[in-house]
N, C-alpha and C positions, 0 to 999 in steps of 0.2 A: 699561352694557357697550357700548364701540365694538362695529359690526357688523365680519361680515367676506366675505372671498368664499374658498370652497374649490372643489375640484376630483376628480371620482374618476379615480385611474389604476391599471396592471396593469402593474408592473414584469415582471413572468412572460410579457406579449407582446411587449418590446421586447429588442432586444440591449442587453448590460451596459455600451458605449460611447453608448447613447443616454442613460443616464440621468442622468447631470449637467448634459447640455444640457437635457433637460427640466425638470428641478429649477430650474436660473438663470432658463430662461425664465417658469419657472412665478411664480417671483416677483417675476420684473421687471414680469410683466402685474400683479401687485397681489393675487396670489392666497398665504394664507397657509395654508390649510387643504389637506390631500390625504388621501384617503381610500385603502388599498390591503385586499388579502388576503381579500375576500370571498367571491370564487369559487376559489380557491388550495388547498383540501385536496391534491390529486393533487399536485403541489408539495411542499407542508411535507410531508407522509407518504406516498410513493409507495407503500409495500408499509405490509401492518400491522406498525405497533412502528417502521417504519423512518423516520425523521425526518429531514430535509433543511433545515436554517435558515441556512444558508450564505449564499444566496440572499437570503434576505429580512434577515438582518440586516445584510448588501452594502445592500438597497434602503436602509432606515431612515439606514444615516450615510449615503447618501449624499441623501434627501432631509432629513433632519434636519439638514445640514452645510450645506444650502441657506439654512435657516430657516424650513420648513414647518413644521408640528404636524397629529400624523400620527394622523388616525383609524384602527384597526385594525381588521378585520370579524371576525366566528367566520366558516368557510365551512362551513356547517352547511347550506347548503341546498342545493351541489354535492355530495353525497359521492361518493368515487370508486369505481370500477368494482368495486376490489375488496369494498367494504364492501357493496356488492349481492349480492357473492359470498358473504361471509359472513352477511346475511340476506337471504334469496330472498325471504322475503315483506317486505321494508323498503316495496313499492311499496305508493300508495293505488291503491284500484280506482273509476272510476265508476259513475254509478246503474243501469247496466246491467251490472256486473261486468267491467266489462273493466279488465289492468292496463295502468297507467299509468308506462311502465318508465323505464330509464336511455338516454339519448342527449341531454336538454338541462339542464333541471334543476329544481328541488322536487319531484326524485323520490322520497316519501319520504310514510310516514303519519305524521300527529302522535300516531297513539297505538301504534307501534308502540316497546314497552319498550327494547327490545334498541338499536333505532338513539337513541330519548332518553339511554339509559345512557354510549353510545358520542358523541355530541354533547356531553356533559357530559364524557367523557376528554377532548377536544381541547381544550375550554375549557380546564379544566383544567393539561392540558400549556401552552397559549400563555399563560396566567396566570404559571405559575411563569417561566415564561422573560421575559416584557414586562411582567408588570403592574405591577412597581416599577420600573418603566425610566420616566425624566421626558422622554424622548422621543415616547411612548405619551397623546398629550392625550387622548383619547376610546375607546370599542370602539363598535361595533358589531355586536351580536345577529344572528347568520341576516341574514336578507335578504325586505322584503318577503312576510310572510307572506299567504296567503291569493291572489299574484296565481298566474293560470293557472288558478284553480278549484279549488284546493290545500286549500281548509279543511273539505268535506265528504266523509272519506272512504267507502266500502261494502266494505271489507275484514273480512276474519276478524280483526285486531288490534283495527278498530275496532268488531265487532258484538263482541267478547269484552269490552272497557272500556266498551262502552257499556251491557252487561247489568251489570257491577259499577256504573258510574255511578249506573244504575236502583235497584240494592237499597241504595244508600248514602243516595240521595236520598227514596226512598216506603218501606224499613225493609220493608214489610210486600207482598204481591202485593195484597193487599183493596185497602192504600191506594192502588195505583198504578192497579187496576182503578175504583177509584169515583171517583180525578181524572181521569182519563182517559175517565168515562163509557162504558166497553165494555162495557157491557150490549146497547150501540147492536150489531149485525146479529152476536151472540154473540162478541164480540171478548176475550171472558175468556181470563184466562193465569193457572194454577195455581202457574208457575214463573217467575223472570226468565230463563231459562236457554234459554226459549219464546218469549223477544222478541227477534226479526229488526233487522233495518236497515229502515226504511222506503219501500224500491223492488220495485220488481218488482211490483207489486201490480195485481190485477185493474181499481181504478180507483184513487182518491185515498187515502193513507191515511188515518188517524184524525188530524185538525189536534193535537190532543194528543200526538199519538205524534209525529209532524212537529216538533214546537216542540221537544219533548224532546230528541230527536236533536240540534237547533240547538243548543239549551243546551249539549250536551254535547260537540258538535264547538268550539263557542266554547271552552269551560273543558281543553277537551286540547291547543289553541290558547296558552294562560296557562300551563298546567303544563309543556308544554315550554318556553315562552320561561323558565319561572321556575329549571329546571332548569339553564340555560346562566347564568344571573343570579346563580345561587347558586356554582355554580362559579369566578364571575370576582371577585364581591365580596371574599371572603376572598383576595383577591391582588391588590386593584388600587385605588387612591381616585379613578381616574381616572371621570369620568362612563360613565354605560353608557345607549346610545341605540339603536332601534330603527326602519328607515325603512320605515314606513306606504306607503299608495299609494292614490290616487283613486279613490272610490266602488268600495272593498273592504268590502264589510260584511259577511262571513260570522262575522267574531269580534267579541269585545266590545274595542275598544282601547282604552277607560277603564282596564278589565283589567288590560291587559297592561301600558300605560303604568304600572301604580303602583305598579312594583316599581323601574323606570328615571329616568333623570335627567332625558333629555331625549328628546324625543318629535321626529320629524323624518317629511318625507314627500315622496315621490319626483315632481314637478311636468311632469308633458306636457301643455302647454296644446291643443296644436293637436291632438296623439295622443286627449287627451278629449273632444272636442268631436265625432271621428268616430266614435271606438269606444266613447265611455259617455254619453254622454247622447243624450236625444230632442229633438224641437226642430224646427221646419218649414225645409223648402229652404232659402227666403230668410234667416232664424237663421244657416242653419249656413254658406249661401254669403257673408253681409254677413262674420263672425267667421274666414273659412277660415283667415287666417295669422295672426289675433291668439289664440282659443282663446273659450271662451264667457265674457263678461266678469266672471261671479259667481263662479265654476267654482273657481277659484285662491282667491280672497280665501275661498268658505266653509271652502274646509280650512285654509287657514293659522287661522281663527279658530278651529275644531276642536281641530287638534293644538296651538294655545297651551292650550286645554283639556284634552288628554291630558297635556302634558307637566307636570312636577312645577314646581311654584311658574309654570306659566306658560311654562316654560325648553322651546322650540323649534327647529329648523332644517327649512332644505330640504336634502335628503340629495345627491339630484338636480335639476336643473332642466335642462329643455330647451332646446340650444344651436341648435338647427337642425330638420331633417326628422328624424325618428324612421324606428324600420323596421318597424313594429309592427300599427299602425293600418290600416284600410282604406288610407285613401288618406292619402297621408303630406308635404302641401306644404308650402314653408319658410317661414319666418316672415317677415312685414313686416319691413322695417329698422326697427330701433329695441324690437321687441317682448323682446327677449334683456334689454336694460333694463329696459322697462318693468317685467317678471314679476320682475324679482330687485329693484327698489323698491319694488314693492306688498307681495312677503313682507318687506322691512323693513317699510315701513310699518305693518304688521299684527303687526309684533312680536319676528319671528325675529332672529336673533342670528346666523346666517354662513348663507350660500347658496351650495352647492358646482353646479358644473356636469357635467354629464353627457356625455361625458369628455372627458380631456385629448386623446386620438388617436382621428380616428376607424379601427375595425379593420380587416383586409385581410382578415379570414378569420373565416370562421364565423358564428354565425348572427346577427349584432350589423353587419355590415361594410357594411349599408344605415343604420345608426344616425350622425349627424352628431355631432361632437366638435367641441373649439374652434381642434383642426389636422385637415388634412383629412390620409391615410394616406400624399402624400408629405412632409410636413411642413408644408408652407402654411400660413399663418393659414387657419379656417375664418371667417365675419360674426362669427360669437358671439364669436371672442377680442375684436375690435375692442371691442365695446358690453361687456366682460365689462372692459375696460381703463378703458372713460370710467367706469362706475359706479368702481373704485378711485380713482380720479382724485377722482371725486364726493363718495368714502366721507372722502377725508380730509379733506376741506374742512367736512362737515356734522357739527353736534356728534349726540350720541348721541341718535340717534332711539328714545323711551321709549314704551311702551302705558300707555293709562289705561283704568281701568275704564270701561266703555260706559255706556248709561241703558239700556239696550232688552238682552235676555239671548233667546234661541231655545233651547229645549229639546230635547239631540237624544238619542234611544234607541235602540243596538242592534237590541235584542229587537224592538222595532218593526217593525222591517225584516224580521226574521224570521217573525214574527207575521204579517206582510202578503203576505209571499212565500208561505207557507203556506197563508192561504185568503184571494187576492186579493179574491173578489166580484166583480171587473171585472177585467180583460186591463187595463185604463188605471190601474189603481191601486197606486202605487208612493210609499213611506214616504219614500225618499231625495227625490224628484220633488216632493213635498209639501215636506218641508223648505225643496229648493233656490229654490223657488217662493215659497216664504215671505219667507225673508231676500233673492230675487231684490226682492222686494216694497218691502221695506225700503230697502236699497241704493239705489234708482231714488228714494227720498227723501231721499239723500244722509243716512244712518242710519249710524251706526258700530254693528257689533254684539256681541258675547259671545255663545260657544255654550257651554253649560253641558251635565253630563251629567244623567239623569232620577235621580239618588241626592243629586241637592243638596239639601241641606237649609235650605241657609242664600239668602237674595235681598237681603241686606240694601243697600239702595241702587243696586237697580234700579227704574226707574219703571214699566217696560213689559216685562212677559214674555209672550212666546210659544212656546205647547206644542202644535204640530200633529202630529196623527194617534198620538199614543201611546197603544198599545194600552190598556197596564195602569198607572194612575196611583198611585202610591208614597203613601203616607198622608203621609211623611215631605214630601213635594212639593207635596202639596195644603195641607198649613199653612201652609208656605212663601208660598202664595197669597196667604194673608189681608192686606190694606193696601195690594196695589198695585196698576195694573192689569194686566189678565189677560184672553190671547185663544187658548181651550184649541180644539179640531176643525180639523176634522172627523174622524170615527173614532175621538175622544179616551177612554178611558174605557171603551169597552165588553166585552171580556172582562179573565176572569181570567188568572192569570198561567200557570192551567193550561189557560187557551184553552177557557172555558166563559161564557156569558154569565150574568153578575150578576145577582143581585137584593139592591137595587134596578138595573134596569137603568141604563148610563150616560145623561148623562155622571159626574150626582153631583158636579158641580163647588160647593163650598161658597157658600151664600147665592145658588144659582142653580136656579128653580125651570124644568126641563126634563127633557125625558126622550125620547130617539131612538126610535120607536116603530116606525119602516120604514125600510128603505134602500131605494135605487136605484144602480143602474151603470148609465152611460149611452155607447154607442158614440162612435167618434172623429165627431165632426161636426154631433150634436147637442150641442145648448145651450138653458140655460132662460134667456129676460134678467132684468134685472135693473133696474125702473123708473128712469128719471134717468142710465141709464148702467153698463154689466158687465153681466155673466152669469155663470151656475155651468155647469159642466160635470163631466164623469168620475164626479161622484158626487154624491147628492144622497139628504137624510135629512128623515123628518117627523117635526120635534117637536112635541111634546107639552108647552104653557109656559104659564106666566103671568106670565113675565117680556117686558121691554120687548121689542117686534120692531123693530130697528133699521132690516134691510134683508128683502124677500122677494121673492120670486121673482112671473115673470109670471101664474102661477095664484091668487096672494096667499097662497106657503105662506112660514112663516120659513125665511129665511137665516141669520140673524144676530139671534142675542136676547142680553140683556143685563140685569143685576139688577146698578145699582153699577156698579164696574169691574171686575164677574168677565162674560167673552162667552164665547159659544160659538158657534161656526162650522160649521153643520149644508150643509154643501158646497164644493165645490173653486171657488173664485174663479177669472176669468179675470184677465188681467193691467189692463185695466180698471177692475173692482172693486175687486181691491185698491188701484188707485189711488186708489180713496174709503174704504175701513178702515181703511188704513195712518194716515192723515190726523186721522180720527176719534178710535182709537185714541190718536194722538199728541198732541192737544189735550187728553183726558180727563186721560193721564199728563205735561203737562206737559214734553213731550218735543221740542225743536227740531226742523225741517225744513229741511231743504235743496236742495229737490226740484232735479236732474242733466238734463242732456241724455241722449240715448237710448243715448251709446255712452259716457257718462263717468262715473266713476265714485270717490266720496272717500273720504278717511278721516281722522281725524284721532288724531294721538298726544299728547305730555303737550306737546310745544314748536311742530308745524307742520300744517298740513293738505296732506294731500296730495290731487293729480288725477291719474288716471289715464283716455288717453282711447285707447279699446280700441279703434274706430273707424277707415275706412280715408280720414276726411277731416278738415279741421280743424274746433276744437271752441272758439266762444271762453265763458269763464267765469268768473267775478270779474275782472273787465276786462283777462284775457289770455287771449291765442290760444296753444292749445296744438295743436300739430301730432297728424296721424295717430301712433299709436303713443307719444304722448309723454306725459311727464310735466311734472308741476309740481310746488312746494310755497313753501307759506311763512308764517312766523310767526306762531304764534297766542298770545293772551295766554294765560301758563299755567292750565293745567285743574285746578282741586281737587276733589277729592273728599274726601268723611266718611268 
């Protein structure tokens, strides 16, 4: 499938004489994809029953007449004034009870009935009207669920579904008392009708109760996406897509994704590198207008994994300054490129930008578009023109299956946010750390989710910090190598600790006997070179000690090519694991420069150099911000 480039736009803020000139221009830059109607409820239905499509089926010929192909959104996550009218309580509340009302938008609980019911009318109605229309190439689901803090509510809708959750899931109060260990400071409950939300409490909850909660905000998460999916399928053959969003983990997107076609996720490089990840001064001041260089490539590897057969986009991508983030500077020349050939690279199939205009008004009118609000080119159209330019000359850039696969889990995150053990220990942060690891060895990677069952023609997996290890997963292990911790294994799935205790990983003789957290600042070295830091664990082995720490405790043991990772590596060390590792599985290396970064698909390899100075590499110099690629002999795989 040629790639392509789209764009989101709001017929609804422009006058009706702009919008043919937008349409021509839209595709004379090279852009064939436009996204409208996401935030539009107030619009299509200004009063209840009362339906307004004048308007929007004006927009459709008229960017359809262009030669666009027109994603379509539900605006399920705007609802309008009146619909609050008609459910007062539609709002979530936070862990403190307070609500969380109407003035911008996902103002709304995922488990309250009435507004799910009401979300599925609308689908509904825009089905029967668009969904056999061949002008309608895509939909679009709601919007970004889970940003703004949206996915865990403390509402009366959500403590009432989440007491039905409870007696669906434990049948019995015994059984939910004895998984949950409430015997612990008489936390017995005779009734489910007795079990709160999880806040307000004199100190921590019950991590059982906590995790439960989680599951259950996740799974209300899926029921409503599935609610709007079921409404639109019976009326439409057209793909139905869902745009994710950077280091959102409160729901399970495996989930959600596999009921949809195509799995898609909304990219602020520079926006994340202020407002969601950690990272030292000199990190975040060398990357300020590129974005942190791993940051983008793990979700795009991600969401090729949510999405069904592989099938991806970026829904958004960052054309400029954002209005969102702490601090919000604009991007390197050239970076608008570079972010929209790395997500080809990686696999995606169109990269729409975020937006056509940027707005005059409201609370978006600090956000940069690819025209600034008098019309002007904004930089991003420029680089958003050379990539089309680029697009037709390159043939169909293909994914191939990787050697090396990271195991990523939801629940993990959940699980860890629940009962950290250390302020520094974070399940996403591990991950990203992980495959940061890889990457710097010029590794192409696979991110699988922890339900795989099948590894067949991976050399090299890695499963860090997952809680509760899937029996189905751990088979899966057997024949290849395998590099499971820290934290891997040790409770259950009801957040109790095992016995046998972890990690339990097959044909590997260890056992985690003590943990430690360790403050920002200390560090234990690591003979020959590295250190561990944030968390460190004594096992208990009689398998091989790879590597250990400067007291002589294990690090890193090993029986075969099943390891386990008994502490958080600095960046260092994993420069000698990664290495090891990849020697045992036969696994190529390519070790990068500090700010470059590769990839390869089924026809070229590509460079990306994230960096604010030039970068030379296989005997070319690629500039600050730039890219490269080129031909590799084709890739097979079994």
């Amino acid at each position: 499938m040629k790639r392509s480039l789209g764009v989101c736009y709001y017929p609804e803020h422009w006058p009706r004489d702009m919008w043919e000139k937008d349409a021509t221009r839209m595709v004379a830059s090279g852009i064939t994809w436009v996204r409208i109607g996401e935030f539009a409820w107030s619009r299509i239905e200004p009063a209840p029953g009362t339906f307004d499509f004048d308007w929007l089926d004006d927009a459709i010929d008229v960017l359809s007449a262009a030669g666009l192909q027109i994603i379509l959104g539900t605006p399920t996550c705007t609802p309008p004034v009146w619909m609050t009218e008609r459910f007062p309580d539609i709002f979530a509340r936070d862990a403190q009870g307070h609500v969380r009302g109407f003035g911008s938008r996902r103002h709304y609980c995922f488990s309250h009935a009435g507004y799910r019911e009401a979300a599925a009318e609308i689908c509904t109605v825009l089905g029967a009207r668009y969904g056999r229309d061949p002008r309608i190439h895509a939909w679009q689901i709601d919007n970004e669920y889970g940003c703004h803090d949206t996915v865990l509510s403390w509402s009366e809708a959500a403590r009432d579904a989440f007491q039905t959750w409870l007696a669906t899931r434990y049948e019995t109060i015994d059984a939910l008392n004895t998984a949950w260990g409430n015997v612990f400071w008489s936390m017995e409950y005779s009734r489910f009708d007795q079990i709160g939300l999880p806040s307000l409490m004199v100190t921590e909850a019950n991590p059982s109760h906590e995790m439960a909660f989680r599951r259950f905000s996740s799974d209300q998460v899926v029921r409503w996406h599935e609610a709007q999916v079921s409404a639109l399928r019976a009326q439409t053959e057209a793909p139905l897509v869902h745009n994710y969003m950077g280091r959102v983990l409160d729901f399970d997107h495996f989930q959600v994704g596999a009921s949809i076609d195509i799995a898609s996720w909304d990219s602020y490089p520079i926006g994340f590198l202020s407002d969601r990840l950690e990272g030292p001064p000199e990190h975040k001041a060398r990357y300020l207008q590129q974005g942190d260089p791993d940051m983008q490539a793990f979700h795009h590897d991600l969401y090729r994994a949510v999405g069904r057969n592989g099938r991806w986009w970026v829904m958004e991508q960052q054309p400029g300054p954002v209005n969102w983030a702490p601090y919000n500077p604009a991007p390197l020349p050239g970076m608008v490129r570079l972010w929209t050939w790395e997500a080809f690279a990686h696999g995606a199939e169109m990269v729409s930008y975020f937006r056509w205009r940027q707005a005059p008004f409201a609370q978006e009118q600090m956000h940069a578009g690819l025209l600034r609000p008098d019309d002007a080119p904004a930089p991003g159209l420029g680089e958003a023109e050379v990539v089309a330019r680029e697009l037709a000359d390159m043939p169909d850039v293909s994914v191939v299956r990787a050697d090396v696969a990271l195991i990523f889990d939801y629940p993990s995150e959940w699980a860890w946010n629940t009962l950290p053990q250390g302020a520094d220990f974070n399940y996403f942060r591990l991950a990203l750390d992980t495959y940061r690891a890889l990457r710097r060895q010029g590794v192409s990677v696979d991110i699988l989710p922890s339900t795989v069952s099948d590894l067949e023609g991976y050399s090299l997996v890695l499963a860090p910090g997952m809680a509760s290890l899937p029996e189905a997963l751990r088979e899966a292990f057997r024949g290849r190598t395998v590099l499971a911790g820290p934290r891997t294994n040790c409770i259950t799935p009801e957040f109790s600790i095992p016995d046998p205790m972890g990690p339990a990983l097959p044909g590997l003789d260890a056992t985690v006997s003590r943990v430690e957290s360790l403050p920002p600042g200390i560090v234990r070295s690591v003979p020959d070179g590295g250190a561990v830091l944030r968390w460190i664990e004594t096992l208990e082995t009689e398998a091989t000690v790879d590597f250990e720490d400067e007291t002589g405790a294990p690090v890193l043991v090993s029986s075969g090519n099943v390891h386990y990772l008994g502490a958080w590596p600095d960046e260092m060390l994993w420069a000698r694991i990664i290495p090891m590792l990849a020697e045992k599985a036969g696994v190529a290396l390519t070790p990068v420069p500090e700010d470059l970064r590769i990839r390869d698909t089924q026809t070229h390899r590509f460079a990306f150099n994230y960096g604010p100075d030039t970068v030379e590499f296989n005997g070319e110099v690629i500039a600050a911000a730039g890219v490269a690629w080129w031909p590799l002999q084709p890739i097979e795989r079994a």
